[in-house]
Structure formats: structure tokens, C-alpha cells
LUMKOLSE-787793 format. One record per residue: x, y, z of N, C-alpha, C in turn. Coordinates in steps of 0.05 Angstrom, whole numbers, padded with zeros to 5 digits, always signed. Layout:
XYZXYZXYZ/...
This chain:
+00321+00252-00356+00303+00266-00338+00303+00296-00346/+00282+00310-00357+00275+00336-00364+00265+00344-00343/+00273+00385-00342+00267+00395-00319+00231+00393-00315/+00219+00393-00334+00194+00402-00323+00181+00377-00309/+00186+00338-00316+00183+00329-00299+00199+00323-00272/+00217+00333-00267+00230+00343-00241+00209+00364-00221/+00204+00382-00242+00187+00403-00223+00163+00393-00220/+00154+00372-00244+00124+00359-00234+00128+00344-00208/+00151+00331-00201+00152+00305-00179+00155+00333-00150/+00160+00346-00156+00171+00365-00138+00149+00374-00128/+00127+00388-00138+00106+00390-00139+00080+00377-00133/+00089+00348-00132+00071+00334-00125+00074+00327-00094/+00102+00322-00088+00100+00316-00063+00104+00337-00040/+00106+00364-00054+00091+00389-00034+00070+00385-00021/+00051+00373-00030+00026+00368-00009+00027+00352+00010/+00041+00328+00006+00045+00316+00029+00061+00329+00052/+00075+00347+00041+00100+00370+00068+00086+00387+00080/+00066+00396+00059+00052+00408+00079+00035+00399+00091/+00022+00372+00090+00005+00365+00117+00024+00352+00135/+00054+00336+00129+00060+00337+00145+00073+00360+00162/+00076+00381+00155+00079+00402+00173+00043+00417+00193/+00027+00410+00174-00001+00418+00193+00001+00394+00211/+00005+00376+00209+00001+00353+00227+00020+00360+00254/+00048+00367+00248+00072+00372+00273+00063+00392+00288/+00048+00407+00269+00028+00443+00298+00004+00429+00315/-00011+00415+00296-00026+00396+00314-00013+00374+00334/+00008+00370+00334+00014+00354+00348+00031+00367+00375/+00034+00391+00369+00047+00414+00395+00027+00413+00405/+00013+00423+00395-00025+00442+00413-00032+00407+00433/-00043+00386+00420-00036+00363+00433-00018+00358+00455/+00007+00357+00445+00017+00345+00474+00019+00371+00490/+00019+00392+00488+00015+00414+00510-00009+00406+00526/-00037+00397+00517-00052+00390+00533-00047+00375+00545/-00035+00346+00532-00021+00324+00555-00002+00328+00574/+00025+00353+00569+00027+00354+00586+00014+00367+00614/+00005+00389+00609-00016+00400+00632-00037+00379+00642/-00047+00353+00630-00053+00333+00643-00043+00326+00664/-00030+00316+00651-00001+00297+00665+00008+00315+00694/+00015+00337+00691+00027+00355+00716+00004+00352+00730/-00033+00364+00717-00031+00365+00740-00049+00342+00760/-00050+00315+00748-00044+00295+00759-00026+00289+00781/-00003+00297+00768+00020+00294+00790+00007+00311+00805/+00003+00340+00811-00003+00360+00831-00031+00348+00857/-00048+00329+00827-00071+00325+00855-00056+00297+00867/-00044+00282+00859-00035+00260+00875-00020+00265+00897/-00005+00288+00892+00015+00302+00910-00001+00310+00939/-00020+00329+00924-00042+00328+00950-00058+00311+00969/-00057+00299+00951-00080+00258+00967-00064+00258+00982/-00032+00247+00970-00011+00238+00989+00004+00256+01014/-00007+00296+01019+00005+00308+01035-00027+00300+01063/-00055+00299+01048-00082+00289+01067-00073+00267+01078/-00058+00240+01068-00059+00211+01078-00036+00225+01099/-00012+00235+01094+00005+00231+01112+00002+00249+01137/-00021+00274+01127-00026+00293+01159-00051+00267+01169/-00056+00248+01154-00072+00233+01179-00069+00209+01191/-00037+00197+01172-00030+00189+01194-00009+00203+01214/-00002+00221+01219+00007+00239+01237-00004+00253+01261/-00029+00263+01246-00058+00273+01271-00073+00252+01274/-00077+00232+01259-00103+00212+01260-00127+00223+01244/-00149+00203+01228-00163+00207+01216-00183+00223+01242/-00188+00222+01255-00204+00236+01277-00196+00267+01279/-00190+00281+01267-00191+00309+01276-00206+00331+01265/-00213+00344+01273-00233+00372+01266-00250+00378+01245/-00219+00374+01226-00246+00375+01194-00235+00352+01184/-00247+00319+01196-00246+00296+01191-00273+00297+01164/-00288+00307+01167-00314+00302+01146-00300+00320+01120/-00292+00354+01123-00281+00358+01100-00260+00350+01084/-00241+00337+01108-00210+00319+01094-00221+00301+01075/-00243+00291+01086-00245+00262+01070-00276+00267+01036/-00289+00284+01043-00296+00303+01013-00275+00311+01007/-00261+00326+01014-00230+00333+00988-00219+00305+00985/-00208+00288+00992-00203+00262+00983-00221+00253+00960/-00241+00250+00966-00253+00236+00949-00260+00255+00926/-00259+00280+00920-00267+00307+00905-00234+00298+00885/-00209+00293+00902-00184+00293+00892-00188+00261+00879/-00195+00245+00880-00201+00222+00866-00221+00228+00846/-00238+00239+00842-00261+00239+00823-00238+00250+00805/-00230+00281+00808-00214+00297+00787-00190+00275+00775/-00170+00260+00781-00155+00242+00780-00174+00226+00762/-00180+00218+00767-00200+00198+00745-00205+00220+00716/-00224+00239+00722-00222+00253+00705-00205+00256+00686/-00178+00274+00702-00153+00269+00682-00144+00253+00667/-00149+00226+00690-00132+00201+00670-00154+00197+00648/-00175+00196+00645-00197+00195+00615-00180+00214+00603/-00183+00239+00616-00166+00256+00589-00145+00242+00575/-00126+00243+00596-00095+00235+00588-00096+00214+00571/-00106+00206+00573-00118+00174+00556-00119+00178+00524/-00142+00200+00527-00153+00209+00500-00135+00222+00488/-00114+00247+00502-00093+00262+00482-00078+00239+00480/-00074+00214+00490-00051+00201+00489-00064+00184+00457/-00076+00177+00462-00087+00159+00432-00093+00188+00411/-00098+00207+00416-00104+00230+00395-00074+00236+00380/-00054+00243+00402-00011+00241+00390-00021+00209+00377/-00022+00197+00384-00016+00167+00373-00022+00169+00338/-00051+00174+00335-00057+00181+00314-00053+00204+00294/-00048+00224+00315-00028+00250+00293+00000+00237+00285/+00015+00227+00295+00042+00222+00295+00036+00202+00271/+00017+00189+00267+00012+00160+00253+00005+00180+00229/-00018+00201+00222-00017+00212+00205+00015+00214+00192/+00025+00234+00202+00060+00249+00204+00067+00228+00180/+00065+00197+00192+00085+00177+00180+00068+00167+00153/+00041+00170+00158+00038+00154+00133+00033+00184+00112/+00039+00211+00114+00042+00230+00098+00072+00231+00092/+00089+00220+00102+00126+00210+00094+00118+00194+00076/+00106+00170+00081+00107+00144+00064+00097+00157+00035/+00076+00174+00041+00070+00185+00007+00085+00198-00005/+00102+00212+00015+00132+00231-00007+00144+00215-00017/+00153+00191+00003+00170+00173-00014+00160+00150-00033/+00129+00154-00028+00120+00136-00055+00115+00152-00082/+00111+00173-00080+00112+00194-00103+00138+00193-00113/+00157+00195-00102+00186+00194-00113+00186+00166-00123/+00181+00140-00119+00188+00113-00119+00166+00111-00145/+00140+00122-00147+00125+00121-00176+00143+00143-00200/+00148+00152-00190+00158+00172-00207+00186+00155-00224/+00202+00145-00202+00226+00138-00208+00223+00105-00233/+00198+00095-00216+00207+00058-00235+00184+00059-00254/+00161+00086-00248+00131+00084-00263+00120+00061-00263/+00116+00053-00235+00091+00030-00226+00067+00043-00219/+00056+00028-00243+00019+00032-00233+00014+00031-00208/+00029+00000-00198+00015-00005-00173+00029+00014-00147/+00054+00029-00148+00062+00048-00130+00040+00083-00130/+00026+00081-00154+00008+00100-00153-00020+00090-00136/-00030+00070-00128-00043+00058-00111-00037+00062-00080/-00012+00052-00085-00005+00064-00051+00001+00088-00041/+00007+00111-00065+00013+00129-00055-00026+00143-00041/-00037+00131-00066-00070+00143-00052-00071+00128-00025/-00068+00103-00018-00082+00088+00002-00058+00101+00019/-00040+00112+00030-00023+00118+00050-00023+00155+00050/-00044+00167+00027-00058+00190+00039-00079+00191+00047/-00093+00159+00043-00121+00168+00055-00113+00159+00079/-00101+00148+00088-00093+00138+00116-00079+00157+00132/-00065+00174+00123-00052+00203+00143-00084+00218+00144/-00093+00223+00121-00121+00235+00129-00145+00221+00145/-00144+00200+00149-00160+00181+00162-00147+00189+00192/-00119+00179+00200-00111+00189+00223-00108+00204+00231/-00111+00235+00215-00109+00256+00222-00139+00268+00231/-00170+00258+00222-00192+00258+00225-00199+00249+00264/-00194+00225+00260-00195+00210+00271-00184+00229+00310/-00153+00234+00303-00135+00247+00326-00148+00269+00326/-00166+00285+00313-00174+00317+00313-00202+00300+00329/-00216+00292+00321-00247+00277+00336-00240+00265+00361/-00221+00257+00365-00213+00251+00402-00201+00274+00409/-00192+00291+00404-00184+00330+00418-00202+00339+00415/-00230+00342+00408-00246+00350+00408-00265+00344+00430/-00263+00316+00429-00281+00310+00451-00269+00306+00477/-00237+00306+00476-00231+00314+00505-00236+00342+00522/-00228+00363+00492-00229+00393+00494-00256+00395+00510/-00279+00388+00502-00309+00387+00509-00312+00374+00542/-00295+00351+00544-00294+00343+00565-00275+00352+00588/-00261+00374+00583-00231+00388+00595-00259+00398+00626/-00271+00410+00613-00295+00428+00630-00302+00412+00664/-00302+00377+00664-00322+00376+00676-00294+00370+00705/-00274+00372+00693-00261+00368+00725-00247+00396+00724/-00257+00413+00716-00254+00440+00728-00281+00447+00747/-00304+00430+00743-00338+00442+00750-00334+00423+00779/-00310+00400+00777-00315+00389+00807-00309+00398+00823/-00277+00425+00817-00268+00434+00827-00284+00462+00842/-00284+00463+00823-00309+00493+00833-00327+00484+00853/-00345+00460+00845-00365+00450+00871-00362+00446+00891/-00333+00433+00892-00326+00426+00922-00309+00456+00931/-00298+00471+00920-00292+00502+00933-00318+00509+00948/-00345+00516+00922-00367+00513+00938-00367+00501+00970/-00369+00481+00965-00382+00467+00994-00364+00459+01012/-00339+00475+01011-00317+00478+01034-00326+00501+01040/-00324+00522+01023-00327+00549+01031-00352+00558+01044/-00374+00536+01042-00401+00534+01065-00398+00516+01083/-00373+00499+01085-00377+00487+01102-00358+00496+01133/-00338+00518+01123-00329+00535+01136-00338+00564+01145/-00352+00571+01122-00362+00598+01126-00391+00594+01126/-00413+00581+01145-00441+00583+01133-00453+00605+01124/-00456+00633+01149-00470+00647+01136-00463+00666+01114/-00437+00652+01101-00435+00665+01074-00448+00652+01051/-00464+00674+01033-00486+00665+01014-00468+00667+00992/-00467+00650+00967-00453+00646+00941-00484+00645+00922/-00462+00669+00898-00493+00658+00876-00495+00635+00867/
């Protein structure tokens, strides 16, 4: 073994390190969104469950019986919301992490062609990069379209602030 094909094998499987290192930053930014899912799921459930238990304590009959039960159901729409999200970052990690592994499998098939010089290990090393790039496509096109969809249970939230805040305050005017 001469140095300069040492530095060729060395060389070759630099590219795979570095996507799998672009893949592990993508995969922070990801589950950061999942977790802020996830919390604040927990947070609206927390709330459903502090409305159910002031009514069985006061009874569904009291004062702002009509607004308790629009925030209920305003806290169920968002909850749904979430869980679509959570859903989507959750299969989006699935598929970055699946990139991650099949960009390993090419370092160590670059080393494994290198080492016995099989034709047919130069085959797999392409079919197990097009496959980290396939899953890395793939996990960026579902964060994208959750990112796009992050918006609409923030807009439920706002609506129903809206129509508490008229349904307490009428003659206050909102643009």
C-alpha cells in the first residue's frame, strides 16, 4: 500500500463525513421543532385537562359556559394541528437519521472497495449514496412542508384571542 493511494481512499470517503455531518445539523434544527411540538402539546392538554376539571368542580353551567367550551374545542383543533406536525418532524428525523446511516454505509463501502477491489462493492457504494441523498431529499420536503404548515395553529390561536376578546370586551374594535 503506497501513500498516495491511502490519500486517494482518504479522500474519497471525505464526502460522505461531510454529509454525514450536514445531515447531524439538520437533524438538531429538526428535532428542536419536535421538541417544541411535543411541549407544547403537553401545555394545550394541560389546559383541556385544568377546563374539564374547573367543570367538574363548578359544573358545565357557569357564566362563560359558551366561551369555556370554544376554548375547548379551539384547544382540540390546535392539538390536532400539532399532532400532524409532530407526525411530520417525526418521519422527517426518521429519514435524516436514515440518510446519517446509509452515508456510514458508504465510508465503509469505500474502504471495503478499496481494500478486496470489488467491482460489485463500487455499486453499492453509489446505490447507498443515492439513498442517504434520496433520504436526505425526501426529510428536507417533509420540514418544509411542516415549516409552511407551523403557521396555521398559530392563526387558530390568534382567532379565537380574537373572539374572546369580543366576546368579553364588545365595544372594543380590533383591526
Amino acid at each position: 500500500m503506497d501513500l498516495s493511494a491511502i490519500v486517494s481512499v482518504v479522500q474519497a470517503t471525505i464526502v460522505p463525513v461531510v454529509m454525514i455531518s450536514g445531515s447531524g445539523l439538520i437533524c438538531m434544527v429538526i428535532q428542536t421543532r419536535y421538541g417544541r411540538v411535543v411541549n407544547s402539546i403537553r401545555q394545550l392538554i394541560q389546559e383541556q385537562r385544568r377546563f374539564q376539571q374547573h367543570d367538574r368542580l363548578n359544573g358545565p353551567e357557569s357564566d362563560d359556559a359558551n366561551l369555556r367550551l370554544e376554548r375547548l374545542k379551539n384547544l382540540d383543533t390546535q392539538i390536532l394541528l400539532l399532532l400532524k406536525r409532530g407526525s411530520k418532524l417525526r418521519w422527517a428525523l426518521f429519514l435524516t437519521f436514515s440518510s446519517i446511516v446509509s452515508f456510514i454505509c458508504t465510508s465503509f463501502l469505500i474502504l471495503l472497495s478499496y481494500v478486496f477491489g470489488l467491482a460489485i462493492v463500487i455499486t453499492l457504494v453509489a446505490l447507498a449514496f443515492f439513498f442517504g441523498m434520496f433520504f436526505l431529499l425526501v426529510g428536507a420536503v417533509i420540514t418544509v412542508n411542516e415549516i409552511a404548515n407551523s403557521y396555521d395553529a398559530v392563526s387558530k390561536e390568534v382567532k379565537f384571542a380574537r373572539f374572546e376578546l369580543q366576546a368579553t370586551h364588545p365595544d372594543l374594535k380590533h383591526r
